[in-house]
C-alpha positions as CSV (number, residue, x, y, z in Angstrom):
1,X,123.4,78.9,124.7
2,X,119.9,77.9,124.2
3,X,120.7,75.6,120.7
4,X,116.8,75.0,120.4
5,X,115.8,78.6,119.3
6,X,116.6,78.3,115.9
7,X,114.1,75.0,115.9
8,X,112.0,77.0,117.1
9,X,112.0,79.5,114.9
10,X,111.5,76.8,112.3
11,X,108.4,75.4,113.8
12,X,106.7,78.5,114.0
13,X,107.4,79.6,110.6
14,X,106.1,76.0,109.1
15,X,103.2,76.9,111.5
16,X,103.0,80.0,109.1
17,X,102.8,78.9,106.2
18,X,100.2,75.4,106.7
19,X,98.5,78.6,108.0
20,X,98.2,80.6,105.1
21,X,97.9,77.4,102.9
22,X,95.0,76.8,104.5
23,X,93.6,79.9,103.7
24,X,94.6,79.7,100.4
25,X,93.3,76.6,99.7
26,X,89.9,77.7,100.9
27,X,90.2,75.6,104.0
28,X,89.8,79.0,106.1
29,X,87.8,81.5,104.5
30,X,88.3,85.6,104.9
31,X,86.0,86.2,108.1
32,X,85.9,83.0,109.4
33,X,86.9,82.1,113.0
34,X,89.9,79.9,113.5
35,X,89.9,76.5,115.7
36,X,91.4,77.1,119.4
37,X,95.0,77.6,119.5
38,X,94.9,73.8,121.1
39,X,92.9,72.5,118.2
40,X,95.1,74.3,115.8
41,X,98.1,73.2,117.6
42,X,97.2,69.5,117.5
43,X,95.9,69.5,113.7
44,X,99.4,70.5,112.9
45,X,100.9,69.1,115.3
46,X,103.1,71.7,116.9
47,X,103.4,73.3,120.3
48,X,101.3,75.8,121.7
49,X,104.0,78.2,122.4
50,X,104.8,77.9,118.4
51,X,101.4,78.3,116.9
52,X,100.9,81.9,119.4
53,X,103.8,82.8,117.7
54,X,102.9,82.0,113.9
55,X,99.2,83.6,114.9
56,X,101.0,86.8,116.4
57,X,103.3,86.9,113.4
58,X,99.9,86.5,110.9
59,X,97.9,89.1,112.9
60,X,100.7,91.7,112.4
61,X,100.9,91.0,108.7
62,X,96.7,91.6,108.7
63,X,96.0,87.9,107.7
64,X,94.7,87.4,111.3
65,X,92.7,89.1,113.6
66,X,91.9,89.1,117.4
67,X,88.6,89.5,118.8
68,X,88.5,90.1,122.3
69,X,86.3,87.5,123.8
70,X,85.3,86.1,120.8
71,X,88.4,84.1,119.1
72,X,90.8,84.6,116.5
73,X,89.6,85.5,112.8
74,X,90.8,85.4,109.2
75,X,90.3,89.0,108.1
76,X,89.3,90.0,105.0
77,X,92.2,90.0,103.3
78,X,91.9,93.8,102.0
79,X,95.1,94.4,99.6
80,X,95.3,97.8,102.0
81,X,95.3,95.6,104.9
82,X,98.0,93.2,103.5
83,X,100.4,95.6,102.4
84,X,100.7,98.4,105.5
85,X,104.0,97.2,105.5
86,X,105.3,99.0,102.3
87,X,104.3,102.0,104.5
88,X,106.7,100.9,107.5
89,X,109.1,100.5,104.8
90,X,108.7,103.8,103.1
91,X,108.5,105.8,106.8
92,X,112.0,104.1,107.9
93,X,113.9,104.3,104.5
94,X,116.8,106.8,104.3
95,X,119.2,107.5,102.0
96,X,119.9,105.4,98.6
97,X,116.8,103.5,99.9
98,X,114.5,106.5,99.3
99,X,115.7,106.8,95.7
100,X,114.6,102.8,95.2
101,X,111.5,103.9,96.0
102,X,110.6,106.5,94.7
103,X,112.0,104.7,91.1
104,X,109.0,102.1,92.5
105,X,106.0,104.5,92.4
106,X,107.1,106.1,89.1
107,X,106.6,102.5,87.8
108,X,103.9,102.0,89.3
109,X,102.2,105.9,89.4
110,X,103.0,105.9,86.2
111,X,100.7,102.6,85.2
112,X,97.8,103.3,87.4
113,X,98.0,107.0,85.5
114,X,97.3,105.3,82.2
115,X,94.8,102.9,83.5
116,X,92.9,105.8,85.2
117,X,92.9,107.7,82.1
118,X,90.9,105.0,80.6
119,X,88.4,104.2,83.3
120,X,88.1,107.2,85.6
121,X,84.5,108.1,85.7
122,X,83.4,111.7,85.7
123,X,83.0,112.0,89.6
124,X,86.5,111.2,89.9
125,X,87.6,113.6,87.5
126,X,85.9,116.1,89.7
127,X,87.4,114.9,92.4
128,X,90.8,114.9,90.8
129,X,90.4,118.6,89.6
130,X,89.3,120.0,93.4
131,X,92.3,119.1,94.4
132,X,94.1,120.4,91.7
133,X,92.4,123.9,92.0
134,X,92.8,123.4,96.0
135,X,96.8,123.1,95.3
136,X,96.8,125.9,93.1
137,X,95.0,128.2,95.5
138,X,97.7,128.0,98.3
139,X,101.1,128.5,99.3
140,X,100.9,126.8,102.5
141,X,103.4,123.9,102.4
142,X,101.4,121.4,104.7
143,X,98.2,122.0,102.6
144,X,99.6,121.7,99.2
145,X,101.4,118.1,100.7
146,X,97.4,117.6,102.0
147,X,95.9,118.0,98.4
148,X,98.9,116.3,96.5
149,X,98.6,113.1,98.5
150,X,94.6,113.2,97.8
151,X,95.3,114.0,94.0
152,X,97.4,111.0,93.7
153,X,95.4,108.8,95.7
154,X,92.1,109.5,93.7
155,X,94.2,109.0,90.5
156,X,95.1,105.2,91.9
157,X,91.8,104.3,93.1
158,X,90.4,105.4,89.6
159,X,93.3,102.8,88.6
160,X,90.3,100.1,89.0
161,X,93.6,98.1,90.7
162,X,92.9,97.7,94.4
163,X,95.9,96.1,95.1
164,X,98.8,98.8,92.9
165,X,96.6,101.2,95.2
166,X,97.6,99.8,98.0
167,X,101.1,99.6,97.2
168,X,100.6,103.7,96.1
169,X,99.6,104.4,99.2
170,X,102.6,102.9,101.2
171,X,105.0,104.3,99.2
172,X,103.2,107.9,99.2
173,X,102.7,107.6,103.0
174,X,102.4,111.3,104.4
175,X,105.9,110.9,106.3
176,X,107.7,109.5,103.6
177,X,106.3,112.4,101.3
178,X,106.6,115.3,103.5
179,X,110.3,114.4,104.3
180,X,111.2,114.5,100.4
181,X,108.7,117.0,99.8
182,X,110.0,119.4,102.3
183,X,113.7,119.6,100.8
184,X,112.0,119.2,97.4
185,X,109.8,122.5,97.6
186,X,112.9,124.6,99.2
187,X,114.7,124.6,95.7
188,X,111.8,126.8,94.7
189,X,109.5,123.7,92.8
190,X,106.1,124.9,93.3
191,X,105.5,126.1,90.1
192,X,106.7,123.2,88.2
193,X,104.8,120.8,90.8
194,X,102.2,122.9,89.9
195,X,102.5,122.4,85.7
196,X,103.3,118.8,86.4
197,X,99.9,117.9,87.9
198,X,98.3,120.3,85.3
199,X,100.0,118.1,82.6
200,X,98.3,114.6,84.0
201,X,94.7,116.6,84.9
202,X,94.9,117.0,81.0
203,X,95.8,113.8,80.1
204,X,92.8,111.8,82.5
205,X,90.8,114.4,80.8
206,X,91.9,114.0,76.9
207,X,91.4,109.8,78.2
208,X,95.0,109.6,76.9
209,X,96.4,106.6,78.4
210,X,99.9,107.4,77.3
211,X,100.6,110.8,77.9
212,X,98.7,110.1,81.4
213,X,101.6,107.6,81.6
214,X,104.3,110.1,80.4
215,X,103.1,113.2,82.3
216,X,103.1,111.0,86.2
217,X,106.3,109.5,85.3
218,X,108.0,112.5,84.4
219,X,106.4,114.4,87.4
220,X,107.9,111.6,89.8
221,X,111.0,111.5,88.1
222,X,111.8,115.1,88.4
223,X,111.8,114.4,92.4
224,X,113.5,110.8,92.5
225,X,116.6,113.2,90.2
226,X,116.8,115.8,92.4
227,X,116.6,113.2,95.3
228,X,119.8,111.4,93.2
229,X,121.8,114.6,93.0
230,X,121.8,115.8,96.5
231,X,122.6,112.6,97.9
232,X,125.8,112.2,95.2
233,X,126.9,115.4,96.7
């Protein structure tokens, strides 16, 4: 058995995080190359073999980034860069999981509602209300999911919150959505899908922060209930 693996392991997540300390101490700033894996290596003093990992580990996470021919790079450290993963999370999920997280975004649609209903500018209303009207217009399951997902994500970004948009936009990913949305819309919900988006278009446009707030959790919370019931059956 190979008893130094677990050392290993160690190593390369210590290696991780003088990383990111350095990065948020301001010792590596967001676009800035990195020293050579060697140079790195020795400043911390850890093998080679240890700091490739910790880089490969960072790069996947979107701290890092690898240039061909040029080095390795802090990137900018966008929150939708950062937080892909709540997307892995939300595309794998089955089950009781799906439920957890879809009782996260009505938290969190329901707070970015509010806030957009105090700071969405008039463009973004218009933008808000095209999809509306484009959701409305149609039967076609694949383009109502189409205009939904753009509703909602125009709502978040008008949230003034780049980082809860991020997280929105993991946990609304367009497989996690069209898998719930599909059994969802056979029970027959267009129509109330339909009233629920009506009732948080009026609310941004009233700049009501709390009945924005009431109207997106209620419309998420009707899913994540129906979710409930047909997996306690």
């Amino acid at each position: 058995m190979d008893e130094t693996a677990p050392q290993k392991g160690t190593v390369t997540q210590r290696a991780i995080e003088r990383i990111k300390a350095m990065i948020a101490e301001g010792r590596l700033e967001p676009g800035q190359r990195l020293p050579t894996e060697r140079d790195l290596a020795a400043q911390l003093g850890i093998s080679r073999s240890s700091m490739r990992e910790a880089i490969r580990a960072l790069t996947v996470l979107g701290v890092l980034e690898a240039r061909h021919g040029s080095g390795i790079y802090v990137t900018q450290l966008e929150a939708g860069d950062l937080l892909e993963t709540f997307g892995v999370v939300a595309d794998l999920s089955r089950g009781s999981r799906l439920v957890e997280l879809l009782e996260v975004r009505r938290i969190l649609e329901s707070t970015a509602t509010a806030l957009a209903a105090a700071r969405i500018t008039p463009d973004r209303l218009a933008e808000v209300e095209k999809h509306l009207t484009a959701m409305n217009a149609t039967d076609d399951p694949e383009e109502i999911l189409a205009h939904d997902l753009a509703f909602h994500r125009e709502i978040a970004v008008a949230a003034g919150n780049e980082t809860m948009a991020a997280i929105l936009e993991g946990l609304s990913s367009r497989t996690f959505r069209a898998r719930v949305w599909r059994g969802y819309q056979e029970q027959g919900a267009f129509a109330r899908t339909r009233r629920e988006h009506a009732a948080i278009h009026r609310a941004l446009v009233a700049r009501d922060p709390e009945a924005a707030r009431a109207a997106a959790a209620a419309h998420v919370g009707e899913v994540e209930e129906w979710l409930r019931d047909r997996l306690a059956r």
